[in-house]
C-alpha positions in Angstrom: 101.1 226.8 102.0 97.8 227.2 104.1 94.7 226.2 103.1 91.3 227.0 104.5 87.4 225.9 104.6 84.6 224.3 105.7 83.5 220.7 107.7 80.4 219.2 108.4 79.5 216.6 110.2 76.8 213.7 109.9 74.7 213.3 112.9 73.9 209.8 112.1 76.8 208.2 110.5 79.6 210.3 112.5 81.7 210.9 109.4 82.9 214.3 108.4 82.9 216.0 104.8 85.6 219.0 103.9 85.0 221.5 101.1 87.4 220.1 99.0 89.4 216.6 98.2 92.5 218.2 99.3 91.5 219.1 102.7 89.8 215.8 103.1 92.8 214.0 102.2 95.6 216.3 104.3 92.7 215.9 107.4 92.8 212.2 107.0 96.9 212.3 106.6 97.6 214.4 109.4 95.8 213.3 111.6 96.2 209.5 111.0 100.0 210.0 111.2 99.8 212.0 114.8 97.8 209.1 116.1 100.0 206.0 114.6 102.8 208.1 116.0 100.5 208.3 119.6 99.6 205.0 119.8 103.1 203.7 119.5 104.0 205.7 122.5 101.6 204.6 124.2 102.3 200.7 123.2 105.9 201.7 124.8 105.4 203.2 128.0 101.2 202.1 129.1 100.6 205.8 130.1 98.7 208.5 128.8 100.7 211.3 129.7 104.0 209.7 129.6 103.1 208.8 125.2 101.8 212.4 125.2 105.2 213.7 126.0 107.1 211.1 123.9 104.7 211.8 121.0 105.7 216.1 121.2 109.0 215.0 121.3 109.1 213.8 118.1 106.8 216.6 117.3 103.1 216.1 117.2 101.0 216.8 119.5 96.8 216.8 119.5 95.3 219.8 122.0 91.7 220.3 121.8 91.3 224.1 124.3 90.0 227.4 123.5 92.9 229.4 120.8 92.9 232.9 119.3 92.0 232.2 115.6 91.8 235.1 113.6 91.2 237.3 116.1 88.5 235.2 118.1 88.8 233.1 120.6 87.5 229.8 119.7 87.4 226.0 120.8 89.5 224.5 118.5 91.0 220.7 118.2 94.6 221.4 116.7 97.3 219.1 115.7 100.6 219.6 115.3 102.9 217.2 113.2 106.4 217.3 112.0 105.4 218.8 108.6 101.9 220.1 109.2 99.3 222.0 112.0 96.1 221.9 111.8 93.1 223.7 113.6 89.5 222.5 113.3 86.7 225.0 115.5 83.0 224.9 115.5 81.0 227.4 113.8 78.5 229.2 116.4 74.9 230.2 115.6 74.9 234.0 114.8 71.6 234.3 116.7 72.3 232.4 120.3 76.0 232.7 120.4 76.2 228.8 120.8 78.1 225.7 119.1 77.2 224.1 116.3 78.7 220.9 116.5 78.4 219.8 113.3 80.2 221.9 111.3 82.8 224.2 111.2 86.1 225.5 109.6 89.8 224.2 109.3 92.6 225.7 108.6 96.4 223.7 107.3 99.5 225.0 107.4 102.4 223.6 105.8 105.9 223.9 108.2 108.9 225.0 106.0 
């Protein structure tokens, strides 16, 4: 299963709105789960990198760097869980070239 659309962002409240229920709700899952796992880590050993590691051992992880995405090279915030990755990128303006940062596209895949 992989799903695929659209995010924006509100300046002024900070909250972000999917193109559909479904992707709000497997945004909000995935990446609530990756951080409940992170922050348990983190509660255990007091160190950033040291629950980083622990976290992808169990296997999710949270890497925000540039990442081929359908051909482009983008800045993209992915998680990876047991179950589920997920990739979030800015859309650019089609006239400067530049970042929009608020909005943009996310993709889900489920693992087998």
């Amino acid at each position: 299963m992989e799903l695929q659309g659209k995010w924006t962002k509100d300046p002024e409240e900070g909250y972000m709105d999917f193109g559909s229920s479904q992707l709000q709700r497997l945004y909000e899952a995935i990446t609530d789960e990756y951080h409940q796992v992170y922050s348990e880590c983190l509660q255990r050993y007091d160190d950033d990198e040291a629950a980083q590691r622990e976290a992808r051992s169990r296997g999710y992880e949270m890497l925000t760097d540039y990442k081929t995405i359908d051909g482009a090279e983008e800045f993209a915030t992915s998680y990876t869980t047991p179950s589920y990755s997920m990739d979030l990128w800015y859309q650019t303006d089609p006239r400067t070239g530049k970042r929009v940062y608020d909005k943009g596209f996310i993709r889900i895949s489920r693992k087998s």
